[in-house]
N, C-alpha and C positions, 0 to 999 in steps of 0.2 A: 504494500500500500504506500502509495506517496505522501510524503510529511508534507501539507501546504497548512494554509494561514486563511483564513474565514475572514468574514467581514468584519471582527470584533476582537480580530488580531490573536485569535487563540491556534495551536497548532493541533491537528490530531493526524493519527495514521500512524506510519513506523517508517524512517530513511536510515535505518542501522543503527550502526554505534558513532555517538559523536566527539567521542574520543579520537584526540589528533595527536598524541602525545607520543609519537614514534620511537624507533630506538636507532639511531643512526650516526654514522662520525663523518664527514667528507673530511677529506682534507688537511687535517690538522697540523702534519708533519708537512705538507706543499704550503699554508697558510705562512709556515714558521721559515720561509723562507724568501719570504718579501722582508719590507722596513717596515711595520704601520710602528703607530705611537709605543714609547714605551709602554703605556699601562696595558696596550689590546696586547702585547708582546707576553706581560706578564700573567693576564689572562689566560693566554691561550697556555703557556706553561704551566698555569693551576690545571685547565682544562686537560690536560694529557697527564699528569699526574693524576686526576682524581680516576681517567680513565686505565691508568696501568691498575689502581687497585681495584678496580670493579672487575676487571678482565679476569683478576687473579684469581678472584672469587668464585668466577664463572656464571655463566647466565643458562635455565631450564630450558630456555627456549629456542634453539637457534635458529634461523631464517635466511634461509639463501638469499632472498631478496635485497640485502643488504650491503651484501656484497659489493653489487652495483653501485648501490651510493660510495661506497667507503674506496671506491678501486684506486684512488690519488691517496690512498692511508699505508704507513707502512705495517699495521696490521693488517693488511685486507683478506690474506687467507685465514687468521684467526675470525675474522667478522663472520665468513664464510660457514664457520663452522657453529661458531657463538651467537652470533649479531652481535650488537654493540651499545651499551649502557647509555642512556638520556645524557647527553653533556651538554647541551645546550640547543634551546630554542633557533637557534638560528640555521641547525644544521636541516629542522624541517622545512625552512623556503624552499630546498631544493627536492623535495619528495614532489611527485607529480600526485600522487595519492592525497595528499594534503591539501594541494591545490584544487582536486577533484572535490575533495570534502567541503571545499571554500566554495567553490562555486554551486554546490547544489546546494547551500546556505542559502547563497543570494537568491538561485534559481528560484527556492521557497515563499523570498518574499516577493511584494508587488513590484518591483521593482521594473524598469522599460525594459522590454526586448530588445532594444536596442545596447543597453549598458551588456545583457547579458552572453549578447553576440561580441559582441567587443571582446570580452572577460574570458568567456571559449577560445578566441580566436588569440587573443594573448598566452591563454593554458596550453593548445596547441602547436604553436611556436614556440614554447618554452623560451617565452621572450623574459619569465623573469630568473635563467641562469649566469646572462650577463651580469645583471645587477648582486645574485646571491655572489660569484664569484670576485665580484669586486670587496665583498663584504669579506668575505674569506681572506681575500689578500692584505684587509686591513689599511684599504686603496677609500683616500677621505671622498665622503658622500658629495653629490653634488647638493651647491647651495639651494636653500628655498628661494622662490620668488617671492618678494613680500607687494601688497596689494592692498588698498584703502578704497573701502567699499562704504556706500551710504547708503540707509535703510531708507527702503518705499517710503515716501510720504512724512519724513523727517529730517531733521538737520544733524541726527546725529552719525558720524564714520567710527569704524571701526577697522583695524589691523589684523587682515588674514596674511596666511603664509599656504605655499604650494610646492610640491616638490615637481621635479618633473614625472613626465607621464606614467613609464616603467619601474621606478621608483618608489614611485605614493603607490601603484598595486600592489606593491611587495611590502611595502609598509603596513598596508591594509591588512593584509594575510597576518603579518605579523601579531598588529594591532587584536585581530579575533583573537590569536593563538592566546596573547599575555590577559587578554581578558576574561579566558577559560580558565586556564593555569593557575592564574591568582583571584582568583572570585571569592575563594573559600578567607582569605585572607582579609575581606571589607566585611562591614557589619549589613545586619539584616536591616538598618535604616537608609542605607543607601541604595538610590532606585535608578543613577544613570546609566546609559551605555549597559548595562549588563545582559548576560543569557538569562533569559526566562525571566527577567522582570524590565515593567517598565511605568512613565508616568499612571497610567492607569491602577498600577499592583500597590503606588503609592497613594492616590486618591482613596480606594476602595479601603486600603487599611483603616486609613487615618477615620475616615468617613463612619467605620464599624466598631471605631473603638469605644468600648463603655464609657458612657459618659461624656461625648463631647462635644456634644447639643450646649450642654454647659459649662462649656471653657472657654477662658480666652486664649486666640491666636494672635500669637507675632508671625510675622514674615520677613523676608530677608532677601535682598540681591549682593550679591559679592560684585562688586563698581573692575569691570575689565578685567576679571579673573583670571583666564588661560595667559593672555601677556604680561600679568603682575607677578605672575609664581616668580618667586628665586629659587633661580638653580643650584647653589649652594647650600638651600633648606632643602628642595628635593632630593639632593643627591644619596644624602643618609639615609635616607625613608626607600629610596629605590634600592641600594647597597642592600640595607637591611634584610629586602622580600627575594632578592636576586642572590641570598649565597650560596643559594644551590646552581647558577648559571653565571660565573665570573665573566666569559665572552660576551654572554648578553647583555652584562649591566655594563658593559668595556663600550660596546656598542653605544647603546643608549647614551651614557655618558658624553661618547665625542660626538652625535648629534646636540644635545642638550649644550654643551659646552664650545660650539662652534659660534663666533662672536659674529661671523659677515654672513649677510643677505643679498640678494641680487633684488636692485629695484631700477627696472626697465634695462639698461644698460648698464647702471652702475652696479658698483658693490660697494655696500655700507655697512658699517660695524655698529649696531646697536643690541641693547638690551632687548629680548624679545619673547622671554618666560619660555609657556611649552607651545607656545606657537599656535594659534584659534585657526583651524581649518589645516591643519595637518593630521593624519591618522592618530597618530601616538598620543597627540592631545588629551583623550578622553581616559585613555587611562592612565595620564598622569594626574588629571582633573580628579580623578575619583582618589588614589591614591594619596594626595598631599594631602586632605585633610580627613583623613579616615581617622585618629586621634580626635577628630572634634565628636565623628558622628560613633566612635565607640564611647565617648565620655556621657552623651545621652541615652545611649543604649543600656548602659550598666545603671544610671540611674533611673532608670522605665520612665523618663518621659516620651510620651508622646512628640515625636520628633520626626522628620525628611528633608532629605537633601537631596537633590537634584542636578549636579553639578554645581554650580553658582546658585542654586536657590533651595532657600531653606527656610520652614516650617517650624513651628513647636505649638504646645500648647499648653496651660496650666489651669489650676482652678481659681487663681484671680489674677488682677493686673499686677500687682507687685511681685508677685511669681514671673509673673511673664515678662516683666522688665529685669529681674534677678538676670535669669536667663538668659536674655538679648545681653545684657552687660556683659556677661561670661562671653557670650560670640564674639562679641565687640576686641572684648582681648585677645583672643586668642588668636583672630584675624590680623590685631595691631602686632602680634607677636611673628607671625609669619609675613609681615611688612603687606598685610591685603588690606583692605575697605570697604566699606558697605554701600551704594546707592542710596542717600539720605532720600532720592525722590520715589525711592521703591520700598523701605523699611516701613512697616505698617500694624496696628495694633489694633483689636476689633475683638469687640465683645460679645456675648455667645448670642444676643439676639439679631447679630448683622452678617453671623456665617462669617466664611472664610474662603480665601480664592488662591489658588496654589496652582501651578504649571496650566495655567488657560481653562482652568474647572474653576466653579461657583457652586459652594456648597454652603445652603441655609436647613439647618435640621436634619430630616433623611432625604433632602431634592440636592440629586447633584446632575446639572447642567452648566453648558458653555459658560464661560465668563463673559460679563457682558464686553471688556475690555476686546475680547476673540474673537466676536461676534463683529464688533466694529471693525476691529481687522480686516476682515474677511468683504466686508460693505466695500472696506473705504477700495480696495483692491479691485472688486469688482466693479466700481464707478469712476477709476481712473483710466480702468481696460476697456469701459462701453466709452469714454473721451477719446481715448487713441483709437477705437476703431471705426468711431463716426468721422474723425478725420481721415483716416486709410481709407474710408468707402465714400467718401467726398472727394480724394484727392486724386483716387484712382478710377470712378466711376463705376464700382460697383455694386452689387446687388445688395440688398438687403438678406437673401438668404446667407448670402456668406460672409457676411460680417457677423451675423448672428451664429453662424455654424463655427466661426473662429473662436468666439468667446464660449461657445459651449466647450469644445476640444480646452481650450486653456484651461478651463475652471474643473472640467472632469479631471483634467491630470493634476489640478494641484490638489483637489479635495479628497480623489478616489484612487491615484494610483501613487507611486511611490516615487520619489527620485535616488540615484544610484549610493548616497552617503547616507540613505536614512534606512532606518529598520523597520519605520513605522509610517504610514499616509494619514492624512490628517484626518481621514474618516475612522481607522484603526486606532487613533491617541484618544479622539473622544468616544466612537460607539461604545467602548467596552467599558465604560465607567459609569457614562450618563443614564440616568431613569426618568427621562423625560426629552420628550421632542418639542419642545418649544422653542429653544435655540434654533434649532436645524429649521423647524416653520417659519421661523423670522428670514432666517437666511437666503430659503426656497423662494419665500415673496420678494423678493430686494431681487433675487436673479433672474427671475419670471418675468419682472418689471424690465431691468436691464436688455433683457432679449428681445421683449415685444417692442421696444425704443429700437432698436439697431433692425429689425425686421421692418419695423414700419416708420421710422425716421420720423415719430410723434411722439412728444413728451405729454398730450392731451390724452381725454376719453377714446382718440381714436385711433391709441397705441391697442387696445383688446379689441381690435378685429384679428389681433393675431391669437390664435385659440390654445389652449392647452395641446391640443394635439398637434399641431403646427410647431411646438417647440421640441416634443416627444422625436418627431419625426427628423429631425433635426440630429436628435443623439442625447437632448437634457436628459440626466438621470436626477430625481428628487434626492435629497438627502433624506428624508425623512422615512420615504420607500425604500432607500439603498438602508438604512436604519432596521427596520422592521425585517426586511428580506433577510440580512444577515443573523438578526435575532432569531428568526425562526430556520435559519440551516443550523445556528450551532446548537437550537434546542434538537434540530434532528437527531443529529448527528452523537446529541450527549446520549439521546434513548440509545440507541443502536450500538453503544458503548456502556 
């Protein structure tokens, strides 16, 4: 049976074992005979030490297949015989096996046909053994490109970073790998980037917990988080979780510790944390402050984080100011800051709003914040496409067929970096369609404007089925439809 993903983001079926944790050596004695930095030098000599005593020891299981990877090893007839003990994460980039594991992940989610013909067609040209062997040789990474980006409909930019093309895939791979490996390592409060949970696992907890109709909620945004981390505070924290993979954290390190960027032509040396829009990002995001969200955990508060956003709750307000204060430090302590214009206090009769959910009592629906969002996106897109179909002299059905395709794929299908569509972050949380019906009307509107170029009464000659036929899917029905395949689907299980 095929493992895929339902309208409300749940998996069911069986796709094997999603264990990726190989046993492999490529190289380690050819690696050792390049220059890279002292420290990956020093590494890679833990790394062949730790493997002379495991060999000694010997392994139950041995695997021809191994062979193959190790044949640059000056053990390769022992692998042959043995296989060869876990040394490091980095030696699975080069398993095609892995790769295959990696891509029936993506395959699973919504993700375009497009990214995922790309991603085959990368696996199949073993387009990322260049890049693993450069890694091997301890040969420095190409620069990121860095990029300042402004959000829709705001004055505010923000500093992403890029690596190149074959590069960020291999990162990517990587990025899954360290986030299986060490998952067991974060607490049960944190909800980012992780397998098997997500903003929803964090809504529904919080949402179920005894008592919290009657509590107050703080809330909290970490002000530029990914590019604020110091690398010098992470490096301990990373050291720490990685003494079982000295190359890997060798690795990580002269990424993390590389001071120049490429911006457009030049190269610049700045401060640049773990870098917002690079793979690795997110598990270092989640890693730096796992100390905060263990410290609420052992105390049983009610508490989530989110990457940058975090939650508590208490049973009055001087509680919940205590609390915030303790954030406050321990942020000033790791040289972070809080978004004074996103820090927020709310008493149990105003409900509480956390990662784009509004939850008052047992009703959790859109935020009305997400809901604007969503408007203000769709009324900028029916301006640009009344000018395209003015400018270009076309139809009314295809300006309306444009905005339908654009808003199906931002609401309903997935793009290649995310896990989750934005129909899968909210259907699996919310118990009410009210949002989604606001939303449905606002885009219904927007369509019969771009089909009949009337902002009057004589925009509804254009009919419900006229936009159906077009391709509009409702949210509300894409809502319900999914609700009742996963209730199928749970009898049948």
């Amino acid at each position: 049976m095929r493992l895929r993903r339902t309208r409300h983001g749940r998996f069911h079926g069986f796709a094997g074992s999603l264990s990726v944790y190989g046993l492999v050596l490529p190289g380690i004695i050819r690696a050792l005979t390049f220059s890279p930095p002292v420290f990956i030098k020093t590494a890679l000599r833990q790394s062949a030490k730790q493997y002379q005593k495991t060999d000694q020891a010997g392994l139950a299981e041995p695997d021809p297949s191994f062979a193959a990877v190790c044949r640059d090893c000056a053990c390769a007839a022992r692998c042959s015989d043995w296989g060869c003990s876990v040394l490091s994460m980095l030696d699975q980039l080069m398993q095609p096996a892995c790769w295959e594991r990696f891509c029936a992940y993506k395959s699973a989610l919504a993700v375009p046909d497009d990214f995922v013909r790309r991603l085959r067609q990368f696996i199949d040209a073993r387009a990322y053994q260049p890049v693993c062997d450069a890694i091997a040789r301890g040969d420095r990474f190409p620069l990121p490109q860095r990029a300042v980006i402004s959000k829709q409909g705001s004055t505010k930019k923000r500093t992403v970073y890029t690596y190149p093309a074959a590069e960020n895939t291999v990162l990517k791979l990587l990025t899954y790998l360290l986030l299986r490996k060490y998952d067991a390592q974060l607490s049960g409060n944190l909800y980012s980037f992780r397998p098997g949970r997500s903003a929803k696992d964090a809504v529904l907890r919080l949402s179920r917990t005894a008592g919290i109709q009657q509590m107050y909620a703080y809330k909290a945004d970490i002000s530029n988080y990914f590019n604020s981390v110091q690398i010098p505070l992470l490096l301990p924290k990373l050291s720490a979780v990685m003494q079982d993979d000295p190359r890997l954290f060798a690795f990580l390190r002269s990424l993390l510790e590389e001071p120049q960027v490429r911006d457009g032509s030049r190269i610049l040396c700045e401060e640049k944390g773990i870098m917002a829009g690079t793979p690795l990002s997110s598990f270092y995001a989640n890693l730096f402050l796992s100390e905060l969200d263990r410290h609420f955990e052992a105390a049983k508060i009610p508490y989530a984080r989110y990457s940058d956003d975090i939650i508590l709750f208490a049973p009055s307000r001087a509680e919940t100011e205590q609390h915030a204060a303790y954030i406050r430090s321990f942020l000033a302590s790791h040289s972070l800051k809080l978004n004074p214009a996103k820090e927020q206090f709310t008493a149990p009769e105003e409900g509480w709003c956390f990662l784009g959910f509004q939850c008052i009592g047992r009703r959790v629906d859109i935020a009305p914040v997400s809901v604007n969002k969503v408007k203000q996106k769709m009324r900028r897109k029916t301006r640009a496409l009344l000018r395209w179909k003015k400018r270009n002299g076309m139809r009314g059905e295809q300006a309306a067929a444009a905005f339908i395709r654009i808003f199906n794929r931002k609401l309903l299908e997935n793009s290649e970096d995310s896990d989750l569509t934005w129909s899968c972050w909210f259907f699996a949380a919310i118990n009410t369609t009210d949002s989604l019906h606001e939303i449905d009307c606002y885009a219904q509107d927007c369509i019969r404007v771009l089909l009949t170029g009337k902002r009057t009464k004589a925009r509804f000659n254009a009919r419900y089925e006229d936009l159906k036929r077009l391709g509009y899917r409702s949210l509300v029905h894409e809502y319900y439809a999914g609700k009742a395949e996963t209730e199928e689907i749970e009898k049948q299980h």
